[in-house]
Backbone as a ProteinNet text record, in pm:
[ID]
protein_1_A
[PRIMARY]
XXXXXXXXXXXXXXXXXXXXXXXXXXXXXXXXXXXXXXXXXXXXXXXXXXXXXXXXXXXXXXXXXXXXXXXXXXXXXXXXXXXXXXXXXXXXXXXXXXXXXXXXXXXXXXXXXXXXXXXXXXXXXXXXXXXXXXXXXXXXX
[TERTIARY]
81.9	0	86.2	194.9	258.9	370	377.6	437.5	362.6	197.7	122.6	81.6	69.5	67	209.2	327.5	466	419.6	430.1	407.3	275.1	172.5	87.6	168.2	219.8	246.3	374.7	439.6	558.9	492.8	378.8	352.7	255.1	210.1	115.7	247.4	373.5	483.3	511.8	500.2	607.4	473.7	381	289	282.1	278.5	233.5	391.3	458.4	600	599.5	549.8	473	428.2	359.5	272.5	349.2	500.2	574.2	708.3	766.2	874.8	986.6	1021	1131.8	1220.1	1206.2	1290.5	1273.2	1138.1	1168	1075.4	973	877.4	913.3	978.1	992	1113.7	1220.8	1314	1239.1	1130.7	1077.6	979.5	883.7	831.9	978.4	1065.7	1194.1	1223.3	1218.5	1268.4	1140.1	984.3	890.5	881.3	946	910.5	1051	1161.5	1275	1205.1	1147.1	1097.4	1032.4	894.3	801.6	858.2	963.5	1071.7	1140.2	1171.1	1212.6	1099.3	986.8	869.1	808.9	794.3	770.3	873.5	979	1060.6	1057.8	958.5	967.1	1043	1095.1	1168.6	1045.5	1107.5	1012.9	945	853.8	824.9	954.4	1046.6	1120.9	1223.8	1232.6	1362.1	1307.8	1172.8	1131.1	1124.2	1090.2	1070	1256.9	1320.2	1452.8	1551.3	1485.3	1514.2	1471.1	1371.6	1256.4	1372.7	1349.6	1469.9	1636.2	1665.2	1778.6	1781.4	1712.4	1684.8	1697.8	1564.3	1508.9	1636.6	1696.4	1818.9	1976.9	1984.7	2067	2033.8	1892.4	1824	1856.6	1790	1777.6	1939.5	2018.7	2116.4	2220	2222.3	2319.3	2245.7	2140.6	2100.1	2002.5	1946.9	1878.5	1951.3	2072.9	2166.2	2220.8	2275.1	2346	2214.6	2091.4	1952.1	1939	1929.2	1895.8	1987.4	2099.5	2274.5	2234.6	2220.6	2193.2	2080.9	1974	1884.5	1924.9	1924.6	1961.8	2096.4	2146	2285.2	2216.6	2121	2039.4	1974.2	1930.1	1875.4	1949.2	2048.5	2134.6	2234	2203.1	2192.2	2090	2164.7	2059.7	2025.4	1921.3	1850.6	1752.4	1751.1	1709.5	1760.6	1642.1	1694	1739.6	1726.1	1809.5	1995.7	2017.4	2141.5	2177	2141.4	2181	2160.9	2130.6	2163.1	2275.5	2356.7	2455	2545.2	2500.4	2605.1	2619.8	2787.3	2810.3	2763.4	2761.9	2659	2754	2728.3	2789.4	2659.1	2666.8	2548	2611.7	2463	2479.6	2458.1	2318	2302.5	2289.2	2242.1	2230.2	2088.6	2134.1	2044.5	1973.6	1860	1806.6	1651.4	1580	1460	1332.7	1375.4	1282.8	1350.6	1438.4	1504	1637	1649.9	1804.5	1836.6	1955.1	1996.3	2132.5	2139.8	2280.7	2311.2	2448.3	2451.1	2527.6	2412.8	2462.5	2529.2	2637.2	2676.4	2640.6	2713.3	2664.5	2529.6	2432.9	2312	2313.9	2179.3	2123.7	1950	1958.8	1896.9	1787.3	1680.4	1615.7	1677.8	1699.7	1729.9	1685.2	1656.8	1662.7	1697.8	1735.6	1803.1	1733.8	1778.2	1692.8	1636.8	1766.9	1726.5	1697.9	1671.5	1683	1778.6	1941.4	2041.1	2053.7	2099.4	2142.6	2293.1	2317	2434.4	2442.9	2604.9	2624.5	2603	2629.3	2653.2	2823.1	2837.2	2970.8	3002.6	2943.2	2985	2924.6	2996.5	2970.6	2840	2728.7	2622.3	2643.9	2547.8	2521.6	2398.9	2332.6	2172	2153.2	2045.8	2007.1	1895.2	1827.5	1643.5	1662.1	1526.4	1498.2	1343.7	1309.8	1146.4	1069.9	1026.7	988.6	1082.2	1113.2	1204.8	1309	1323.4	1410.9	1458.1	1631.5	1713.8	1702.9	1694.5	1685.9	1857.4	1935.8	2048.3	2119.7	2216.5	2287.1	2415.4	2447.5	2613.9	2668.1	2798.7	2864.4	2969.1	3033.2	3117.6	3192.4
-119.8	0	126.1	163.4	266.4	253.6	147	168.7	255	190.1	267.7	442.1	463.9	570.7	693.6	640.5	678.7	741.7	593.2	571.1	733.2	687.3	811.7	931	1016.5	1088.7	1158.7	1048.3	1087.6	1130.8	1041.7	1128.7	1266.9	1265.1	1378.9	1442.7	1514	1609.8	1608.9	1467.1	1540.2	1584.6	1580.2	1621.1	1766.3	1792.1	1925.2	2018	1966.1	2042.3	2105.9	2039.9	2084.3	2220.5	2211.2	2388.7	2429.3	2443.3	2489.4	2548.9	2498.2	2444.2	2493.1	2501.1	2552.2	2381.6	2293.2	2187.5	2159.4	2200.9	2114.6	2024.8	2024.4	1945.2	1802.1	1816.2	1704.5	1625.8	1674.2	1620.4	1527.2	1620.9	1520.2	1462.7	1463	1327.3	1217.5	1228.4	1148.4	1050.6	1125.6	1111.4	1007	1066.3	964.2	843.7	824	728.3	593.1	660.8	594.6	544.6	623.3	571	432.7	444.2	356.3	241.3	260.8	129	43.1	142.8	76.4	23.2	58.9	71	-116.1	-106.1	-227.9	-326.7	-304.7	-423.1	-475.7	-434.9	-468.3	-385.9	-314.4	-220.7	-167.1	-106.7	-79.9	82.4	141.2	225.3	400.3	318.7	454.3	475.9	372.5	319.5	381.6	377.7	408.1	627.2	638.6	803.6	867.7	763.2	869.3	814.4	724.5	705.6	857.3	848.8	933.3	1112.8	1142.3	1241.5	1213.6	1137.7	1197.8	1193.9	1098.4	1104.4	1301.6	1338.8	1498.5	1573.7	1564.3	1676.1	1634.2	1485.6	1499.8	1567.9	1541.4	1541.4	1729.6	1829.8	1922.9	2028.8	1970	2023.2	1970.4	1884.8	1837.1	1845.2	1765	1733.2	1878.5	1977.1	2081.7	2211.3	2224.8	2336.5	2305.1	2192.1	2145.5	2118.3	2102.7	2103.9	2286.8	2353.9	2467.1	2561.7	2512.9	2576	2527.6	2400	2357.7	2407.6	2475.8	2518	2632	2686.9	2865	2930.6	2794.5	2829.6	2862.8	2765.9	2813.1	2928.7	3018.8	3130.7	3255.7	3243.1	3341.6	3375	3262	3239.6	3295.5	3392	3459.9	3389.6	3364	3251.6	3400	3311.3	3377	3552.6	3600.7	3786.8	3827.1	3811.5	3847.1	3835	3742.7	3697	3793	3867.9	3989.3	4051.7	4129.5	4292.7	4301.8	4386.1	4455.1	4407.8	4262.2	4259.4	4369	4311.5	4448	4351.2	4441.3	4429.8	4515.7	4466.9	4541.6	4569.5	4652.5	4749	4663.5	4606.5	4543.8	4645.7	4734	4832.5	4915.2	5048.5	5187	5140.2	5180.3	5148.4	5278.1	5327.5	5459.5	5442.5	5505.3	5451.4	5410.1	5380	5333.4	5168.1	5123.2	5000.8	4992.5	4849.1	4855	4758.5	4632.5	4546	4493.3	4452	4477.5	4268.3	4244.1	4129	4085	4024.9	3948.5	3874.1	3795.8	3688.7	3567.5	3636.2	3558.2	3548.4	3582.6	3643.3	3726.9	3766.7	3861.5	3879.3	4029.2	4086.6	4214.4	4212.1	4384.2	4429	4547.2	4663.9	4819.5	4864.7	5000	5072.4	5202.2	5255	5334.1	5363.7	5339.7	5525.5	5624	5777.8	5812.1	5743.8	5806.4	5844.9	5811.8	5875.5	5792.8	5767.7	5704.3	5669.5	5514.1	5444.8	5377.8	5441.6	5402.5	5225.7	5159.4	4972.8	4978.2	4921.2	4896	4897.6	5013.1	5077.1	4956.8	4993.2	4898.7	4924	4829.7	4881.8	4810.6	4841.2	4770.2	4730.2	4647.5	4595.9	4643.6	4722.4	4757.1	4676.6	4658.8	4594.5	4512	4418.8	4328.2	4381.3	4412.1	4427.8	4325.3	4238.3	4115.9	4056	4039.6	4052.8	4109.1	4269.5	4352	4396.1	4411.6	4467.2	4606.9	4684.3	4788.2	4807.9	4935.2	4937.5	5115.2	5052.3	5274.6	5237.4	5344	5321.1	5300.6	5201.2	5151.9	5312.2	5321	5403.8	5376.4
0	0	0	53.3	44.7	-44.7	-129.2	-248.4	-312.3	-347.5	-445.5	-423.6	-236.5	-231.5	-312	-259.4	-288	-416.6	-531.2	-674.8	-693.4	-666.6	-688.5	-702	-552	-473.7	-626.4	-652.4	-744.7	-877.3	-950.4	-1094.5	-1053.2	-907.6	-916.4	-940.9	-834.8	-792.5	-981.2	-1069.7	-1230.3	-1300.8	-1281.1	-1340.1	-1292.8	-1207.9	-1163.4	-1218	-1219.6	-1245.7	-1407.7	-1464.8	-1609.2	-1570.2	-1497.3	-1433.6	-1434.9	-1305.8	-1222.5	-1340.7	-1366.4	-1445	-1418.9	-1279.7	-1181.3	-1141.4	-1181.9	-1143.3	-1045.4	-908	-807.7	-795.8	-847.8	-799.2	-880.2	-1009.1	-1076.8	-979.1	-922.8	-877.6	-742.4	-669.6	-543.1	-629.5	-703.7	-783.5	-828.3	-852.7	-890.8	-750.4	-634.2	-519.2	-482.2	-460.2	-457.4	-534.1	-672.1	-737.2	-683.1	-645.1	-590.9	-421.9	-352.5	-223.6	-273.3	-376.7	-434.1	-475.4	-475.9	-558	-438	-363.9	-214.7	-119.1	-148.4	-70	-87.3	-256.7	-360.1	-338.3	-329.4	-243.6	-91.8	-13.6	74.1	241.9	150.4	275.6	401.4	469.2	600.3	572.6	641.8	577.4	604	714.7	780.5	696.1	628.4	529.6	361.2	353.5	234.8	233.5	345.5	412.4	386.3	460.9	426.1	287.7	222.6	68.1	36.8	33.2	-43.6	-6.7	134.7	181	175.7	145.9	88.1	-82.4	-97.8	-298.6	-296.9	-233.6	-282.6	-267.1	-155.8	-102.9	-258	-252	-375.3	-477.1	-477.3	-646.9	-674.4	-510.8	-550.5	-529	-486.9	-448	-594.7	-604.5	-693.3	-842.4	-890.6	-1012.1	-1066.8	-967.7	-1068.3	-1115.3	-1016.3	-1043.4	-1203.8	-1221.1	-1346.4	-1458.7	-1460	-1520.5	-1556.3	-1482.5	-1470.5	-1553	-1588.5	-1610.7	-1744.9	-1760	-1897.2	-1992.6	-1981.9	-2029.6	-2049.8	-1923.6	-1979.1	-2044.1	-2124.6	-2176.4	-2329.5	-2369.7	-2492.6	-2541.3	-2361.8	-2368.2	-2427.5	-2438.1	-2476.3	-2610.9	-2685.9	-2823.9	-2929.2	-2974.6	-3076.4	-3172.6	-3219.1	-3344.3	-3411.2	-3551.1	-3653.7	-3674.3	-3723.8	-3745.2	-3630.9	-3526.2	-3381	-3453	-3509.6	-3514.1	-3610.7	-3690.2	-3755.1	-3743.8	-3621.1	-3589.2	-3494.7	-3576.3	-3544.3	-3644.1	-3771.4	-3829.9	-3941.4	-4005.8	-4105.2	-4237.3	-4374.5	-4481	-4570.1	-4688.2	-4804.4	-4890.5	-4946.5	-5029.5	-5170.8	-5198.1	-5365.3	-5443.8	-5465.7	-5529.4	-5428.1	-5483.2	-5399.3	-5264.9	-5165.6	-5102.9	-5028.8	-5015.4	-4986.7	-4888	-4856.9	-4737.8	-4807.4	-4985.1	-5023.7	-5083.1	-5061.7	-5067.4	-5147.9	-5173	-5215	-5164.1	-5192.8	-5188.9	-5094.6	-4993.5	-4951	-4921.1	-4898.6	-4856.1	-4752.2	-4649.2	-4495.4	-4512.7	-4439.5	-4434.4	-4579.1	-4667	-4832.4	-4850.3	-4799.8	-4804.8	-4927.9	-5039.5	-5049.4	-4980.6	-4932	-4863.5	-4918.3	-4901.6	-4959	-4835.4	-4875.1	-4730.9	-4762.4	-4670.2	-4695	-4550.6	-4559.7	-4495.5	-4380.5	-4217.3	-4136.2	-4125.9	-4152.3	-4126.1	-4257.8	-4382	-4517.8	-4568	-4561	-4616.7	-4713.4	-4841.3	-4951.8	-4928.2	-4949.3	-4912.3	-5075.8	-5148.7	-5253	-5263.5	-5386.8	-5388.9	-5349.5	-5285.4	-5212.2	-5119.4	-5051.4	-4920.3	-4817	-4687.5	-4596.2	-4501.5	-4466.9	-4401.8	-4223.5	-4164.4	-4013.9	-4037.6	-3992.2	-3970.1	-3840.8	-3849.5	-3722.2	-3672.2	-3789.8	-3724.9	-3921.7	-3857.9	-3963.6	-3963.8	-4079	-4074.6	-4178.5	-4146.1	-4217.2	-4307.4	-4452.7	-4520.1	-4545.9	-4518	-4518.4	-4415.9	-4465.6	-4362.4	-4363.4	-4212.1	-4221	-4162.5	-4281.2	-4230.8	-4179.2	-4171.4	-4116.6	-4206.3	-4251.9	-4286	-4193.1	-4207.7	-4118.1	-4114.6	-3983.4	-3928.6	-3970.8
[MASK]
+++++++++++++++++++++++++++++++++++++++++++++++++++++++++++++++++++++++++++++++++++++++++++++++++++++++++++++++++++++++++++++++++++++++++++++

């Protein structure tokens, strides 16, 4: 019987962590389902209680810091048009605030220019903003 309670006790804590999504509740559902396992073998129930407490204290001390480190290393990776602003750009044709051609990273690009100044084909641009398709750019300094 207090296997199955344990067992319960552990998919409610990973279920609910779905809600939460701070890493702790899944780590003590982890910790309940390891009690449930000790519980299901026969162990006693004081033996299944400090499974269950020290599982949680490893789980949350050791296993969510390195969980937590690992996720938010992705957060900080610019993906898509994020990843081109601020790069530099060469002007294919004349580019002016009604468009014009420049090219990103072997890219070609529509662009047009962000204060209205006219940037000859050659010259070097910056991307400041992406506005759907087009790069909006400044002459580069």
């Amino acid at each position: 019987m207090a296997a199955l309670i344990w067992l319960i006790v552990g998919i409610l804590l990973v279920v609910a962590e779905v809600l939460s999504g701070d890493f702790v509740l899944v780590m003590l559902g982890a910790a309940a389902l390891a009690a449930a396992g000790v519980s299901a073998v026969g162990a006693a129930d004081l033996v299944s209680v400090l499974v269950f407490a020290a599982t949680s204290v490893g789980l949350i001390v050791g296993a969510r810091p390195l969980v937590k480190r690992r996720l938010q290393l992705g957060s900080g990776v610019k993906m898509h048009h994020e990843a081109l602003l601020g790069a530099r750009a060469v002007a294919l044709s004349q580019v002016d605030e009604h468009g014009g051609q420049v090219k990103i990273g072997g890219e070609t690009w529509s662009a047009r220019t962000l204060d209205g100044s006219v940037v000859p084909a050659g010259d070097a641009v910056t991307v400041v903003e992406i506005s759907g398709a087009t790069a909006v750019v400044i002459a580069a300094v």
